[in-house]
N, C-alpha and C positions, 0 to 999 in steps of 0.2 A: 442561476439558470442551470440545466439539464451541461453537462462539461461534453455534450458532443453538439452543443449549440455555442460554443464560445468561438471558436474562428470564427464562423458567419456572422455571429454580431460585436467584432473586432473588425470583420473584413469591411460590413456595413456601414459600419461609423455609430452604431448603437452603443458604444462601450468602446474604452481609450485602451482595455486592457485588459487581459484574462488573465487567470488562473489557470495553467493547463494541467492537466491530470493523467491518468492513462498514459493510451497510446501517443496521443498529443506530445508528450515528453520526447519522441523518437520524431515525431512527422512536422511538429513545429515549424523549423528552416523552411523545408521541401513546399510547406505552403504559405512560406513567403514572409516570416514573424520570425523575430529576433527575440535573444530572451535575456530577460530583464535584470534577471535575479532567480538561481541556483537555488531554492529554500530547502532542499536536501543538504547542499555545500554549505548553505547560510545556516541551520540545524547545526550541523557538524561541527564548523566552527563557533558558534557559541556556547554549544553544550560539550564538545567533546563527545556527544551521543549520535546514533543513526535516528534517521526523522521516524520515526513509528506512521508506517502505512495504512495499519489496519489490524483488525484479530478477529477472533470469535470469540463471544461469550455465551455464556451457560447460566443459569439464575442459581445461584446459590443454594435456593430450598429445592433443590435435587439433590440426590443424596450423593457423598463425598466417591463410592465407588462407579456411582454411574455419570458423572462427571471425569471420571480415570478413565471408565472404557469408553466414552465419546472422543477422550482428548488422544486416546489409542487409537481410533477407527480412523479419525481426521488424519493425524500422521502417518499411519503405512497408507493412506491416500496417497500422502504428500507422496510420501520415500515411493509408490510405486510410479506415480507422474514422474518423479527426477530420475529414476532407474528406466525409464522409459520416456526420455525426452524428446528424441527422434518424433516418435508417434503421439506424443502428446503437442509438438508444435504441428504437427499435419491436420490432427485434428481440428484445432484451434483456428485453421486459416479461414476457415468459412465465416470466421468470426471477427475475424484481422482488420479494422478498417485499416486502409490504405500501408498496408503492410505484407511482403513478400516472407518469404519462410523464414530468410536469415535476420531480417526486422522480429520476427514475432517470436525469434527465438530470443532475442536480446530482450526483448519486454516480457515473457514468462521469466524470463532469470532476475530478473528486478522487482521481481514478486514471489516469484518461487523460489527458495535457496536454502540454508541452510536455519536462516532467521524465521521461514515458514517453520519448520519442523519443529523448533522450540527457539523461541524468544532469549534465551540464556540469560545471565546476571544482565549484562551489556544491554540486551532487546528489553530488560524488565524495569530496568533503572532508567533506560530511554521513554515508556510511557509514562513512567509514574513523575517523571520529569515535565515530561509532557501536559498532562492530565495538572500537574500542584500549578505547572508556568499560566496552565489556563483558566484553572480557580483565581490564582493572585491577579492575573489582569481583568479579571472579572466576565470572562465568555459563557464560565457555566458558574452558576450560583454557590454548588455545595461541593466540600473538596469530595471527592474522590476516594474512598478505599480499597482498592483491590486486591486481589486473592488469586493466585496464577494456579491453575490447576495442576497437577504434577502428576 
């Protein structure tokens, strides 16, 4: 289900249990739900890796320099959002479920940081960990090759 429908149908008795995602990871408590298990913390401890949140990708039969300057443009995004925090959380609050400034600044830094701007050995070893752990228990059919754009 849609992860800004999981409290209402935990709160309703529709479902024993959620998934929370997002902002959820911060407002959990505040609306009443204890949590179960850490899958960031549980990641960490059995990998030794960070849980891979997310990325972007590019299709391959683009050509290797325009694959550079997209993976360039995305970055000084980043770096001007972190260089500009302040007004990147102000922005953001019309967007904030149930979240005050100093809440939505703690959830853009849990997304935003240093691992947005490039993935490093650590961030890259962490999906490809990722991606082979979910081939082997059989979630997705075909392994996995990736190619990190540089």
């Amino acid at each position: 289900m849609p992860f800004d429908q999981i409290f209402d149908a935990v709160h309703s008795g529709q479902v024993d249990l959620g998934l929370v995602i997002h902002e959820g990871q911060l407002t959990y408590e505040k609306s009443g739900f204890e949590k179960v298990v850490d899958l960031g913390k549980w990641w960490k401890a059995q990998t030794g890796l960070p849980l891979p949140l997310g990325g972007n990708v590019v299709h391959k039969d683009i050509p290797k320099r325009i694959r550079h300057d997209l993976s360039e443009i995305i970055r000084q995004s980043i770096d001007y959002g972190l260089a500009h925090r302040d007004q990147a959380v102000q922005h953001s609050l019309p967007y904030a479920r149930d979240m005050d400034a100093k809440l939505a600044g703690k959830f853009i830094g849990m997304y935003v940081n240093e691992f947005t701007r490039d993935y490093g050995e650590v961030g890259r070893a962490a999906v490809r960990r990722f991606l082979a752990e979910a081939h082997d228990k059989g979630y997705i059919d075909i392994p996995i090759e990736l190619e990190f754009v540089e």
